[in-house]
MIKOLKE-29448 format. One line per field, with one value per residue (C-alpha): residue in three letters; z, y, x; residue number from 1; chain. Coordinates in nm, 4 decimals, padded with zeros to 6 digits. Layout:
MIKOLKE-29448
rest: c(ALA_...)
w: c(Z_...)
v: c(Y_...)
u: c(X_...)
nr: c(NUM_...)
kette: c(A_...)
This chain:
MIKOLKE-29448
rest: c(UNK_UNK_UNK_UNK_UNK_UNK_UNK_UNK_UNK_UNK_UNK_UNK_UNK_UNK_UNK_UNK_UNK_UNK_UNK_UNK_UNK_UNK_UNK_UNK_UNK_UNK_UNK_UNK_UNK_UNK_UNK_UNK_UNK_UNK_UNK_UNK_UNK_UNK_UNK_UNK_UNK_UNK_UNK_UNK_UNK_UNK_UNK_UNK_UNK_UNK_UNK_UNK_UNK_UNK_UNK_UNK_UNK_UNK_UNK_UNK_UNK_UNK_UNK_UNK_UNK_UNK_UNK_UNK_UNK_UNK_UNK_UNK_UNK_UNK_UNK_UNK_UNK_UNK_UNK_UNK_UNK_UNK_UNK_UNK_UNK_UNK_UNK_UNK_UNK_UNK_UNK_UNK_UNK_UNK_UNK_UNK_UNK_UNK_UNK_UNK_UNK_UNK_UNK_UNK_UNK_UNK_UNK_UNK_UNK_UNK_UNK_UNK_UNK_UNK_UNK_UNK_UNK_UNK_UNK_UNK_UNK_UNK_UNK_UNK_UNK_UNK_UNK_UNK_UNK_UNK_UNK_UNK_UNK_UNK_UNK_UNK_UNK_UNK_UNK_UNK_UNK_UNK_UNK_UNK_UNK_UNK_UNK_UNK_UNK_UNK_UNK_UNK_UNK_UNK_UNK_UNK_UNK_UNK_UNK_UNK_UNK_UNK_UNK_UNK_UNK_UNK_UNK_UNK_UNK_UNK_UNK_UNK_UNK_UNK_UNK_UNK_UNK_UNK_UNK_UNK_UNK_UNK_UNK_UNK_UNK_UNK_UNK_UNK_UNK_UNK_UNK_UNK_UNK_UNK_UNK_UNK_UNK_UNK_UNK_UNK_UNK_UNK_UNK_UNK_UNK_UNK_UNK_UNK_UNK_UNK_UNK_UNK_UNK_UNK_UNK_UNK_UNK_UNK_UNK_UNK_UNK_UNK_UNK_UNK_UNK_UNK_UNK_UNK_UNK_UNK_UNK_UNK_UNK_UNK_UNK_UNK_UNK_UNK_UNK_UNK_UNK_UNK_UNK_UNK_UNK_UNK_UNK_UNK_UNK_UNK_UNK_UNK_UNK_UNK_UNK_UNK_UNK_UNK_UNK_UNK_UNK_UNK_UNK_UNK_UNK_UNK_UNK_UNK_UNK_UNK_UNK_UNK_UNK_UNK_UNK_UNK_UNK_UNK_UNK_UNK_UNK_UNK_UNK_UNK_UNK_UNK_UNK_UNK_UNK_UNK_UNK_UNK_UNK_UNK_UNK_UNK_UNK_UNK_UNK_UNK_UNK_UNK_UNK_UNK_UNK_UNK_UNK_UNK_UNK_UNK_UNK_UNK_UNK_UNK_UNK_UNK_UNK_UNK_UNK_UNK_UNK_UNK_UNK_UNK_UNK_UNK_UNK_UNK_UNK_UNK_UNK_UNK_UNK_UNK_UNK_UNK_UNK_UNK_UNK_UNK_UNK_UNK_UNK_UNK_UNK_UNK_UNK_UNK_UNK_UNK_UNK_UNK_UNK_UNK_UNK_UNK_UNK_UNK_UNK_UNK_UNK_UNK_UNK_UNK_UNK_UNK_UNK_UNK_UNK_UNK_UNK_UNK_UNK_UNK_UNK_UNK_UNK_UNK_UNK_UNK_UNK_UNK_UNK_UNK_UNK_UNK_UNK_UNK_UNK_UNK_UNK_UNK_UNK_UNK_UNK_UNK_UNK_UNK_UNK_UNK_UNK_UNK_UNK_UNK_UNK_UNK_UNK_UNK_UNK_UNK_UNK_UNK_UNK_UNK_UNK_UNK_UNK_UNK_UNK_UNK_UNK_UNK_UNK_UNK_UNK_UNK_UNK_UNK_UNK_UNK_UNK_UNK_UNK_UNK_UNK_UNK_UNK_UNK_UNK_UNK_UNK_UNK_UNK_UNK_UNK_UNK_UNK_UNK_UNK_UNK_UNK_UNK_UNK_UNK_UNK_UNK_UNK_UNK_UNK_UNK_UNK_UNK_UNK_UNK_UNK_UNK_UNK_UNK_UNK_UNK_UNK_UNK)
w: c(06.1208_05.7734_05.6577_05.7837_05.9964_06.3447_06.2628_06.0031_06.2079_06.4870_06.2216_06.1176_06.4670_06.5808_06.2247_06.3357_06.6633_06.5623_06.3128_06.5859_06.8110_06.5426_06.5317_06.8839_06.9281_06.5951_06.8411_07.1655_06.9231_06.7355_06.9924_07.0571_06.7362_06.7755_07.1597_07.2101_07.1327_07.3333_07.6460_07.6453_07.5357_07.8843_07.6127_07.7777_08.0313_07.8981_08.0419_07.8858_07.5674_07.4770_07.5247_07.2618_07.0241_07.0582_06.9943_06.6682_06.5339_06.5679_06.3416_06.0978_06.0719_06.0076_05.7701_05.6400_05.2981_05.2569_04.9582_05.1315_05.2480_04.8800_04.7706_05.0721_04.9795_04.5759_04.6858_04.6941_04.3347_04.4035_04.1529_04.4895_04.6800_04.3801_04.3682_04.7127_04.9877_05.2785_05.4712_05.3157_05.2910_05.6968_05.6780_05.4648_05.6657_06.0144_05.8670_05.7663_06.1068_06.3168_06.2111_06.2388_06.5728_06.6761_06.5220_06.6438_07.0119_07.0161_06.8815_07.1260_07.3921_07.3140_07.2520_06.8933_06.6357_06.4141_06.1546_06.1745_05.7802_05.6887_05.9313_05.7354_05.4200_05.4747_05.5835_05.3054_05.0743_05.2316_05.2178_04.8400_04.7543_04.9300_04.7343_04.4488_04.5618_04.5638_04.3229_04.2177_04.1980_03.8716_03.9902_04.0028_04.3796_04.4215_04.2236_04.1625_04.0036_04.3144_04.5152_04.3463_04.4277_04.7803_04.8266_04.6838_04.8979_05.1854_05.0964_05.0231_05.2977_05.5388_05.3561_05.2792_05.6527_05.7219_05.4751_05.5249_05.8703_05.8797_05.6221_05.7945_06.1590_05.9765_05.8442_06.1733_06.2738_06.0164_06.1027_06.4836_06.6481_07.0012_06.9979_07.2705_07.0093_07.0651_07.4071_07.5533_07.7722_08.1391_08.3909_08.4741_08.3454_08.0319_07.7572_07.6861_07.5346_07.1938_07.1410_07.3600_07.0809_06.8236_06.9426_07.0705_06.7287_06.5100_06.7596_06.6784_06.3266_06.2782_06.5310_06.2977_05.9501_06.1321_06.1831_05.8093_05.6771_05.9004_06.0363_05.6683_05.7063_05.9356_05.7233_05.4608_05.6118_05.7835_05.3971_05.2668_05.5444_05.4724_05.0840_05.1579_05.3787_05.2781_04.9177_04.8235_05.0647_05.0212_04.7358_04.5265_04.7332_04.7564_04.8498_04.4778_04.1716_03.9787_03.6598_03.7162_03.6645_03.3308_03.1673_03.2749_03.1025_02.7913_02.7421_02.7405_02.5352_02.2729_02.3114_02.2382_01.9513_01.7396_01.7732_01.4387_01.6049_01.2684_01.3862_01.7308_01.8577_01.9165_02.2993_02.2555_02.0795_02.2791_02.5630_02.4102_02.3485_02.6821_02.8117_02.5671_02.6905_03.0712_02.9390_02.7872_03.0930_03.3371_03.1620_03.1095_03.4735_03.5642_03.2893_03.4829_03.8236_03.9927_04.2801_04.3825_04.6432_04.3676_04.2951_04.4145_04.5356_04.2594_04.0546_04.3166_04.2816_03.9374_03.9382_04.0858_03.8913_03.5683_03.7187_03.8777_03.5353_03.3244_03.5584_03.5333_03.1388_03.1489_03.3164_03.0605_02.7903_02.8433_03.0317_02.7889_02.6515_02.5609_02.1575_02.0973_01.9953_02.2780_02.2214_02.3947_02.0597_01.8883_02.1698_02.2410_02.5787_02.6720_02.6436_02.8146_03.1254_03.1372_03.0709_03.3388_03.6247_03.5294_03.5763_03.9179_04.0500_03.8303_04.0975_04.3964_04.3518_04.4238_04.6768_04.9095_05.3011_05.5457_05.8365_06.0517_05.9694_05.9926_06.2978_06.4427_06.3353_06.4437_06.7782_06.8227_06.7051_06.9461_07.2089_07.1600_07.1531_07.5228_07.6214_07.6182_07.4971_07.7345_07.5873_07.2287_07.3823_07.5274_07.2457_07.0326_07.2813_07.4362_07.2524_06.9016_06.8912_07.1943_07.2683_07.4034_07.1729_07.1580_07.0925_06.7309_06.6441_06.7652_06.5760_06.2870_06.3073_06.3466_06.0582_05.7728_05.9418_05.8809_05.5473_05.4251_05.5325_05.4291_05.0937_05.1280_05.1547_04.9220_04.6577_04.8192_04.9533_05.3223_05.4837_05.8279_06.0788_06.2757_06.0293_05.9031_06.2390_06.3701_06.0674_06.1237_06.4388_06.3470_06.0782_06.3101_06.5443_06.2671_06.1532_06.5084_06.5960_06.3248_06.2482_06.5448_06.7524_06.6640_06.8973_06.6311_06.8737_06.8355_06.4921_06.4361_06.5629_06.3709_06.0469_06.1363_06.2202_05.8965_05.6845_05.8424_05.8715_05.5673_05.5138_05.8754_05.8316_05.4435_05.5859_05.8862_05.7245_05.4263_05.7068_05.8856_05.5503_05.4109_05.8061_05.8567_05.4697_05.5895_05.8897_05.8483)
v: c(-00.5525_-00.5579_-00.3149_-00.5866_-00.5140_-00.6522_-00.9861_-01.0885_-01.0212_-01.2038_-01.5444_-01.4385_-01.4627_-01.7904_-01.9474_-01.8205_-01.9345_-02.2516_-02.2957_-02.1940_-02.5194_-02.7448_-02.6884_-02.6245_-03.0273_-03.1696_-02.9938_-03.2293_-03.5413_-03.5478_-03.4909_-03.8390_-03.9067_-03.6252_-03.7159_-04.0889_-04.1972_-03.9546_-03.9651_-04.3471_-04.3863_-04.1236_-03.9134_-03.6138_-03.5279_-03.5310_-03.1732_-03.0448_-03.2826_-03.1606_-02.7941_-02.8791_-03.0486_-02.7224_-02.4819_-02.6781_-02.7086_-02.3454_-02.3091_-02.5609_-02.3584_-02.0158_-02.1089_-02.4604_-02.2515_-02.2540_-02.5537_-02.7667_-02.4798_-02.4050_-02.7543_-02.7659_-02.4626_-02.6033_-02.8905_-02.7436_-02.5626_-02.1307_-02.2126_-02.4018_-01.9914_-01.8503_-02.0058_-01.9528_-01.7089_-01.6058_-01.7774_-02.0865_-01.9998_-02.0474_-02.3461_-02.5472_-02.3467_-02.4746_-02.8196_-02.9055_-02.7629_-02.8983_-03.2562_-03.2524_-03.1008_-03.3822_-03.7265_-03.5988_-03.5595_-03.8480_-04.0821_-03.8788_-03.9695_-04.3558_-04.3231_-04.4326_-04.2969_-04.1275_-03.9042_-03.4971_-03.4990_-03.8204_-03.6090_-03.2589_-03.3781_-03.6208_-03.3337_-03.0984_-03.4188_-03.4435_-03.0856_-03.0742_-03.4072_-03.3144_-02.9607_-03.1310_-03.3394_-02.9712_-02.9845_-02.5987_-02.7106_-02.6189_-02.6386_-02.8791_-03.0310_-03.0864_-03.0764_-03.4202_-03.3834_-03.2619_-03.5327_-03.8273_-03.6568_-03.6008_-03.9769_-04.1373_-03.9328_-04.0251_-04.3856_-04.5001_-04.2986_-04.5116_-04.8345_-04.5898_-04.5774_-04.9407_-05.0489_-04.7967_-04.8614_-05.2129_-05.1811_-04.9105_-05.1418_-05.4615_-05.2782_-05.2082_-05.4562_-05.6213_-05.3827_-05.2816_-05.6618_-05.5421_-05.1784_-05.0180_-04.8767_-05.1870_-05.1992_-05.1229_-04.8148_-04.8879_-04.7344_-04.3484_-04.3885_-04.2024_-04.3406_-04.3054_-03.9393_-04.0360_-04.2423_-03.9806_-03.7221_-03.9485_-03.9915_-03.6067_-03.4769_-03.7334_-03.6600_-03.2800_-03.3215_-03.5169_-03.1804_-02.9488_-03.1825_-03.2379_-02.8244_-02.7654_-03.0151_-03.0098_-02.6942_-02.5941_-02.7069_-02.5121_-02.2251_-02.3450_-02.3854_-02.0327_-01.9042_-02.1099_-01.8991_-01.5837_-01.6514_-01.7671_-01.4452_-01.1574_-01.2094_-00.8257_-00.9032_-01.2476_-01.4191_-01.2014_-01.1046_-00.7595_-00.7055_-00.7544_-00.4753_-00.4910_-00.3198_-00.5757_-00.8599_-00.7296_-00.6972_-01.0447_-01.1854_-00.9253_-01.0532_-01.4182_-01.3284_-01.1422_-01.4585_-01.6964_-01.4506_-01.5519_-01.9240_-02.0753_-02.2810_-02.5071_-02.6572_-02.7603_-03.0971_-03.0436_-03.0358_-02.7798_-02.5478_-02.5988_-02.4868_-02.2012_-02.0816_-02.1290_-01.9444_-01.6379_-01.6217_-01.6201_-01.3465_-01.1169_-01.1715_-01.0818_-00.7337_-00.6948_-00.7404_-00.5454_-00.2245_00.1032_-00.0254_00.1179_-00.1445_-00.5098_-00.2819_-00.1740_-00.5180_-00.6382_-00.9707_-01.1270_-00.9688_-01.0652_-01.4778_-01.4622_-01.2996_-01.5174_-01.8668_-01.6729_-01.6397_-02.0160_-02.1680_-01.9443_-02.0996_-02.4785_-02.4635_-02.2690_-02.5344_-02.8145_-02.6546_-02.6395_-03.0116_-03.2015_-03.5252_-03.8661_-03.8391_-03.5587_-03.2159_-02.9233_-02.5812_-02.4856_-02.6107_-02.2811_-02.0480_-01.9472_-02.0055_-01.6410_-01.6270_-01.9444_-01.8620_-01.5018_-01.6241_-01.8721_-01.6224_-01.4634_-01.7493_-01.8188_-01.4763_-01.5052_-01.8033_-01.5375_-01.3648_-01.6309_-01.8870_-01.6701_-01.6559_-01.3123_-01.3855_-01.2984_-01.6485_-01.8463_-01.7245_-01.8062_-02.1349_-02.1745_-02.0341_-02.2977_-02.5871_-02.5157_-02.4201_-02.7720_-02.9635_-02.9379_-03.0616_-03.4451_-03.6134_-03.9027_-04.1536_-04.1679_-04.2099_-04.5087_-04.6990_-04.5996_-04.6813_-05.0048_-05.1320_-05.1471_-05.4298_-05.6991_-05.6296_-05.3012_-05.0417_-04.9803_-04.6769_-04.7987_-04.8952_-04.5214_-04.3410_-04.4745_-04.4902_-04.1057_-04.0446_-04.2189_-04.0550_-03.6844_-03.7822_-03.9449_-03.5852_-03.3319_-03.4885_-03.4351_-03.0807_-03.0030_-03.1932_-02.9639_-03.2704_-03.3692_-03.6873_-03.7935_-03.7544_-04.0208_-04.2991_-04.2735_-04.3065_-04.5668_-04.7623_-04.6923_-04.8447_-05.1503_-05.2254_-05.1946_-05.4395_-05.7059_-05.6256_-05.6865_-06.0179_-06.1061_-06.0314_-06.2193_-05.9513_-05.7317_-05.6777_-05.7798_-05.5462_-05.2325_-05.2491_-05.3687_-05.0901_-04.8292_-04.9843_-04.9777_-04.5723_-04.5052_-04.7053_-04.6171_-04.2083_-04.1234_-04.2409_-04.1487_-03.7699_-03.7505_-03.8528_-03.6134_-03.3353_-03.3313_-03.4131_-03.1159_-02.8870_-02.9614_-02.9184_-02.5945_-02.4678_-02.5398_-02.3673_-02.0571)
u: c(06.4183_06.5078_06.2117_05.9496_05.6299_05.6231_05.4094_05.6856_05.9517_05.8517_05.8063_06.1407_06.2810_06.1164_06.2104_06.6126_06.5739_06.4142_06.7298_06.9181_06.7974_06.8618_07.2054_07.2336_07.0587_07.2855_07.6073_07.4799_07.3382_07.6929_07.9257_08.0298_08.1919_08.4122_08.4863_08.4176_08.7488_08.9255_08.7277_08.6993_09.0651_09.0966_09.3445_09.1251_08.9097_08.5005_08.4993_08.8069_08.7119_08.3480_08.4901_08.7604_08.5168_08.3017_08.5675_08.6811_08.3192_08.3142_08.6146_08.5261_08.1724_08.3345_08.6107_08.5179_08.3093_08.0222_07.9951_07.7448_07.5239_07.4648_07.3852_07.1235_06.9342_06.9472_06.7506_06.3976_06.4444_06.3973_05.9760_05.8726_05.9607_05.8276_05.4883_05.3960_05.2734_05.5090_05.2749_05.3540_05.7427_05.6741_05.4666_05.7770_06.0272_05.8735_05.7511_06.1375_06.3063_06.0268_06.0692_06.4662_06.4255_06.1394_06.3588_06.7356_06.5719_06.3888_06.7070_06.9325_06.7104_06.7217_07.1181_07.0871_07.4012_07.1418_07.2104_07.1281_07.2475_06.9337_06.7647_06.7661_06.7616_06.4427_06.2837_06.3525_06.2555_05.9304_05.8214_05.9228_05.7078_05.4250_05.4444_05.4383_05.1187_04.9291_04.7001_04.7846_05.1372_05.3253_05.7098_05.9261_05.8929_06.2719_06.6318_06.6510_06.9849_07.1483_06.8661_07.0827_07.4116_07.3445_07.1280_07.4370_07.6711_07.4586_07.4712_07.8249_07.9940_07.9440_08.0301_08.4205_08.4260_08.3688_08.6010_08.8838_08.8842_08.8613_09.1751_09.3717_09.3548_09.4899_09.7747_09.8390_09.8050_10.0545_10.3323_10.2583_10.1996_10.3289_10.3166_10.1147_09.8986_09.6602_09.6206_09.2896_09.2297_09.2892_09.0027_09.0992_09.4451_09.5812_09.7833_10.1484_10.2303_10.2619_09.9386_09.7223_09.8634_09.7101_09.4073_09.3669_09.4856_09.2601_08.9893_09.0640_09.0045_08.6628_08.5361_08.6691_08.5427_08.2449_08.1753_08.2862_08.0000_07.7113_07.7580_07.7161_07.3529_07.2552_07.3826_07.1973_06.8856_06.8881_06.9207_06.6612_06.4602_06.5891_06.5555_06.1987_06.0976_06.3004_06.3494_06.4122_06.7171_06.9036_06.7804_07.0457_07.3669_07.3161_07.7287_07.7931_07.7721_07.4888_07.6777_07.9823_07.7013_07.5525_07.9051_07.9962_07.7076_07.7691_08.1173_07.9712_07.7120_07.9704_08.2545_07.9425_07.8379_08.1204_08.0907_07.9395_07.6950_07.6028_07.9635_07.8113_07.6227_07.2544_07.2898_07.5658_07.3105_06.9913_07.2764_07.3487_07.0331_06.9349_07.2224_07.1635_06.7754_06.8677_07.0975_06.8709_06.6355_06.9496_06.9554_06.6458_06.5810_06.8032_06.8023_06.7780_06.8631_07.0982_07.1196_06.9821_06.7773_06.5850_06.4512_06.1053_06.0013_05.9298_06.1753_06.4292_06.3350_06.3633_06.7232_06.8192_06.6729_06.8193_07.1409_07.1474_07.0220_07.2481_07.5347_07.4390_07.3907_07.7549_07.9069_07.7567_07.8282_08.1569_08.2517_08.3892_08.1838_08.3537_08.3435_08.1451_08.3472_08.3217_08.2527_08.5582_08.7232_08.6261_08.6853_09.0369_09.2454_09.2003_08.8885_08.8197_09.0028_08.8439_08.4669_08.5101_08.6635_08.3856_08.1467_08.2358_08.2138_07.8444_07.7908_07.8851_07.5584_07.3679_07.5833_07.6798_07.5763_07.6599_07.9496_07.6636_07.4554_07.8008_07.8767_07.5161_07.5563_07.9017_07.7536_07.4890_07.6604_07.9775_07.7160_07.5204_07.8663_07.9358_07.6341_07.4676_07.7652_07.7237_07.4207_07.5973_07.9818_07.8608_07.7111_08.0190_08.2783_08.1223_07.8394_07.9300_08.1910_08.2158_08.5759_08.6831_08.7841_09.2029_09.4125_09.4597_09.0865_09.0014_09.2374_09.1889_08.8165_08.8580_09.1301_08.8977_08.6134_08.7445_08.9228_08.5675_08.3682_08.6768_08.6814_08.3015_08.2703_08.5086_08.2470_07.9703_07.8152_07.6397_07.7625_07.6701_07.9434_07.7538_07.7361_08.0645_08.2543_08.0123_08.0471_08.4564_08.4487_08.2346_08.4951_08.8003_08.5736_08.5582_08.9543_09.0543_08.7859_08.5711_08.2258_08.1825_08.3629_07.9711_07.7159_07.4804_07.1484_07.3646_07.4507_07.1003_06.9443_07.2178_07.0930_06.7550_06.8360_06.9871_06.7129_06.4016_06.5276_06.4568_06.1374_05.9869_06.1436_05.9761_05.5972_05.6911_05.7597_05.5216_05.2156_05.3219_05.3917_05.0148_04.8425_05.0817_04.9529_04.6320_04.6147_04.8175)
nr: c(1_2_3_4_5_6_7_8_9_10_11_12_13_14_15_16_17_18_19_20_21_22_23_24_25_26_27_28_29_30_31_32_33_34_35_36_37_38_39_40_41_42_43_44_45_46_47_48_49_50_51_52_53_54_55_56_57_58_59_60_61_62_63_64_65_66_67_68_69_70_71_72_73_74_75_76_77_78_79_80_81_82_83_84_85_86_87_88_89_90_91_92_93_94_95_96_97_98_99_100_101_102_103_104_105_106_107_108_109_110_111_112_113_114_115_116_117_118_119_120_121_122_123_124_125_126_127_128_129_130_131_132_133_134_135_136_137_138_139_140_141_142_143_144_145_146_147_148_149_150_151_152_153_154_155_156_157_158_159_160_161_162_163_164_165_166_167_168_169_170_171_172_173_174_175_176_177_178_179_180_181_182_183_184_185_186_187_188_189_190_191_192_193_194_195_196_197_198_199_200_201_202_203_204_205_206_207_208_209_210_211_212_213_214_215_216_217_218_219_220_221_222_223_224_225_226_227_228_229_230_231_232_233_234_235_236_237_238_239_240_241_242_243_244_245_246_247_248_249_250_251_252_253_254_255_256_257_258_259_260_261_262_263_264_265_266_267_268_269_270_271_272_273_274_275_276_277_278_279_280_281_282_283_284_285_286_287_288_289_290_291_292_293_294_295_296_297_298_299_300_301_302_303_304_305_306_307_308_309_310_311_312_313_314_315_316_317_318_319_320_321_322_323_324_325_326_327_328_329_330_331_332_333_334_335_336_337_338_339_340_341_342_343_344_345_346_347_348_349_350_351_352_353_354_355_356_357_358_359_360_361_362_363_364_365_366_367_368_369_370_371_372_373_374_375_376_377_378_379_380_381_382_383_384_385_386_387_388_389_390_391_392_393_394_395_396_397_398_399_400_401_402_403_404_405_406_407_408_409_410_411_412_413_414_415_416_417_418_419_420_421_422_423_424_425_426_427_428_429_430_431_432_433_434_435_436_437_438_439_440_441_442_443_444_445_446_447_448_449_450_451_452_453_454_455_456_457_458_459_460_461_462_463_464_465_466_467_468_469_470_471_472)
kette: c(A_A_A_A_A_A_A_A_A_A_A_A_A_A_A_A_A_A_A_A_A_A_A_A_A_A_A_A_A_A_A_A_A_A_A_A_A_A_A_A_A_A_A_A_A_A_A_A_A_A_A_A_A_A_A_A_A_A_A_A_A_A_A_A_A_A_A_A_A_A_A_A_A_A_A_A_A_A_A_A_A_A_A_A_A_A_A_A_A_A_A_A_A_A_A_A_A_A_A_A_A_A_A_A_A_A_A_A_A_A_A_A_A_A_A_A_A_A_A_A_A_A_A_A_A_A_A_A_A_A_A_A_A_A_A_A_A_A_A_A_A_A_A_A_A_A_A_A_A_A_A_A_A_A_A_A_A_A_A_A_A_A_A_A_A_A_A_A_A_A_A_A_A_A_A_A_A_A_A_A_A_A_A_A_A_A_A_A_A_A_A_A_A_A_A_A_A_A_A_A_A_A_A_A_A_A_A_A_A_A_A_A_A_A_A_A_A_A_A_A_A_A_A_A_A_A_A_A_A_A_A_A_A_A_A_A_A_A_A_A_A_A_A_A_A_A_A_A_A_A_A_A_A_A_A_A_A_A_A_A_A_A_A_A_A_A_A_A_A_A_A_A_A_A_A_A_A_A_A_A_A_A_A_A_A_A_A_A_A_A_A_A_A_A_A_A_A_A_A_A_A_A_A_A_A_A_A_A_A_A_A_A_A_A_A_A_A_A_A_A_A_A_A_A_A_A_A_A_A_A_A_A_A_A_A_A_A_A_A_A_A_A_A_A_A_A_A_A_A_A_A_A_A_A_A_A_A_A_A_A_A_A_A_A_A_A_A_A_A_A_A_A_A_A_A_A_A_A_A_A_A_A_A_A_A_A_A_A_A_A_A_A_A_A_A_A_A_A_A_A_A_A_A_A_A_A_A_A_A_A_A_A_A_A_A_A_A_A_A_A_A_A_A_A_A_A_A_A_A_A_A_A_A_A_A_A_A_A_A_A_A_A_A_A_A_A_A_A_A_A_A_A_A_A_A_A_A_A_A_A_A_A_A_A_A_A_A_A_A_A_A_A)
C-alpha cells in the first residue's frame, strides 16, 4: 500500500481507522445540535431526523472545501515532521487521536454539550508543547499565529450565538406576539406546516454547516497522518506539474526583479528577500526532476515548508499597511492580478486533500450521526432553560448557529457546533424569561466543559506523546 512494507502499513491503517472513529464518535457526540430542535419540536421523526442530519453532514464534508482542514494541519508547523522518526510521527499521530477519542466518549457518556473542535485542537496543542519540552527539540512546537486565530475563533463564537439569538427571539417576539411560532411543542403532535418547514429547513442547515467545518477536521487530521507517514506521497500534491510550479515562482521572481527595493519599507525588503531565497531553494529542489515522485523524504518536507513560507511572506508583502507605502505601488495591475492567480494555485500544492480522504470522512461522520443522539437532545431540549423550548427559540437558535459556523469556514477557521447552538438556546431562554428562565447546573456544567477542555486535552495528549516516544 503505497510502496510501504507490511509493519508501516498496518500503523498506517490503525492511524486511518483510528481517524476514522473520531469522526465516526464527533457524528454520534454532535448530533443533537443538528436534530434537537426538530425532534423535540416533533417537526420529524428521531429516526427519519438523525438519517437526514447524516446525509447532510455527508454533503457538507464533500463539498463544504477544504479551508479548515488546511488550517488544522498548519497548526503543528511541517519542522515538528521534519525533525522526527516515523516512529514518532505515530506516537503524536496516536497521542492527538487517542485523547479526542478518550474526552468526546467520556462527555457523551455523561450527556455534557462538549466540544469535538476544543477537543481536537487541545490535543494537537498538547502534542506540539510537549515537543517543544524535548530537550533535542529545535522547531518551533506550534504555529502560534494560526494558535491565536483559531483560540479566538474558538472563544467568541459562542458569545455571537448567545447574543444573536437572544436578539433574533426578541424581535420576534416584538413583531410575532400571538403567532403560533411561540407555542411550545405538544407531546407526539407535529406543528402547523409552515413552522415544521422552519424548523426542518434551519435544522437542515446547521447538519450541512456542521459537516463543512468539523468534518473538515477530520480531513485534516487524516493528512497530518498521511503527511507524517508517507511524505514522498502527500506532503507535496503530487496531481500538480512540477514545471508549472518553477515558472510560477520564475515569473515572481522576474516581476520582483524590477522593483527598486531602496524605494521599499524595511519589512517590505526583509519580505522580499525571504521570498527570493525560498525561490531559489524551490528550483533548486526541484532542478532535474521530472516529477514530485522523484522527491525523497526529506526532500519532500522541505518542498513543501519552502512553498508554505514563500506563500505567507507573498501574502504580507503585498496586504496593504495603514501609512506605510506597498509594494504593489510599483508593480502594475497586470502583473498584480497574474502573480496572484499564480499564488493561489502556488497554495494548491500544498493545501490540497484526495476525494478519497473526504469521502472517508464524510463516511464516518454521516455514519456516527445516526447513532447516540439521545443523551445530548435531552440536555439541549429540556435542561438548558426552565421553560420548554418553542418553535421560535429553536429556529432561531439553529439559523445563528449555521450563519456563526458558515461564516466560519469560509475564514478557514474551527468553531464548535456544540457551543454555539447551546449557547443559542441559552440566549433565547433568557430573551423569552430572564436569566432566571436558566437552569443555572446545566449551564454550569457547559461552562465548566468548555473551560476545563482545553487544558485536560493539552496534559492528555502531551503525557501520552512523551510515554508513546518513549516506548515505540
Amino acid at each position: 500500500m503505497f510502496g510501504l512494507d507490511g509493519g508501516m502499513t498496518v500503523l498506517l491503517l490503525v492511524c486511518l481507522l483510528a481517524a476514522c472513529c473520531f469522526e465516526f464518535i464527533n457524528g454520534f457526540h454532535d448530533t443533537a445540535n443538528a436534530v434537537a430542535t426538530v425532534i423535540y419540536t416533533n417537526s420529524m421523526k428521531p429516526l427519519n431526523a438523525v438519517i437526514w442530519s447524516g446525509l447532510m453532514n455527508f454533503i457538507g464534508v464533500t463539498v463544504g472545501g477544504i479551508a479548515v482542514a488546511i488550517g488544522i494541519i498548519n497548526l503543528l508547523p511541517i519542522s515538528i515532521l521534519v525533525d522526527q522518526s516515523v516512529s514518532h510521527n505515530v506516537a503524536m499521530i496516536l497521542s492527538i487521536i487517542l485523547t479526542a477519542i478518550i474526552w468526546n466518549l467520556g462527555t457523551w457518556y455523561f450527556g455534557i454539550p462538549c466540544s469535538s473542535s476544543h477537543t481536537l485542537l487541545g490535543a494537537i496543542f498538547g502534542v506540539g508543547l510537549a515537543y517543544g519540552l524535548l530537550p533535542d527539540s529545535v522547531a518551533v512546537a506550534l504555529n502560534w499565529d494560526k494558535v491565536k486565530d483559531v483560540g479566538l475563533a474558538l472563544l467568541f463564537a459562542p458569545f455571537f450565538g448567545f447574543a444573536f439569538t437572544m436578539l433574533l427571539v426578541m424581535i420576534l417576539k416584538k413583531y410575532f406576539k400571538k403567532s403560533d411560532i411561540f407555542d411550545e411543542p405538544k407531546k407526539k403532535k407535529a406543528p402547523p406546516v409552515w413552522i415544521r418547514s422552519i424548523i426542518i429547513g434551519t435544522s437542515t442547515l446547521v447538519s450541512y454547516t456542521h459537516g463543512s467545518n468539523d468534518g473538515q477536521k477530520g480531513v485534516g487530521l487524516v493528512m497530518i497522518i498521511l503527511i507524517g507517514l508517507i511524505p514522498m506521497k502527500f506532503a507535496i500534491n503530487h496531481n500538480k506539474s512540477l514545471d508549472k510550479l518553477n515558472q510560477q515562482v520564475t515569473y515572481v521572481e522576474s516581476v520582483f526583479d524590477q522593483v527598486n527595493t531602496i524605494q521599499l519599507s524595511a519589512i517590505d525588503r526583509a519580505s522580499m528577500t525571504v521570498i527570493k531565497e525560498k525561490i531559489d531553494t524551490i528550483q533548486a529542489r526541484t532542478s532535474g526532476l521530472t516529477s514530485f515522485d522523484q522527491l525523497k523524504k526529506n526532500e519532500s518536507f522541505i518542498l513543501r515548508k519552502n512553498i508554505l513560507i514563500f506563500s505567507k511572506e507573498y501574502t504580507n508583502l503585498i496586504s496593504p499597511r495603514f501609512g506605510e507605502q506597498s509594494i504593489v505601488s510599483f508593480i502594475s495591475n497586470k502583473d498584480k492580478r497574474k502573480m496572484n492567480a499564480m499564488v493561489d494555485d502556488i497554495k494548491s500544492y500544498t493545501e490540497y486533500s484526495p476525494f478519497w480522504v473526504i469521502l472517508m470522512i464524510s463516511i464516518s461522520l454521516g455514519l456516527g450521526t445516526m447513532i447516540g443522539w439521545k443523551r445530548i437532545t435531552v440536555t439541549i431540549g429540556e435542561k438548558i432553560g426552565k421553560d420548554k423550548l418553542t418553535y421560535a427559540q429553536g429556529a432561531s437558535a439553529n439559523i445563528i448557529a449555521a450563519s456563526t459556523i458558515w461564516v466560519s469556514s469560509l475564514l478557514g477557521l474551527p468553531v464548535s457546533t456544540t457551543h454555539v447552538l447551546s449557547s443559542g438556546v441559552a440566549g433565547s431562554m433568557v430573551a423569552k424569561g430572564g436569566i432566571k428562565n436558566l437552569r443555572m447546573k446545566t449551564i454550569r456544567s457547559i461552562l465548566l466543559a468548555w473551560l476545563i477542555t482545553l487544558p485536560v486535552t493539552i496534559v492528555l495528549a502531551g503525557a501520552l506523546f512523551l510515554l508513546f516516544r518513549w516506548l515505540i
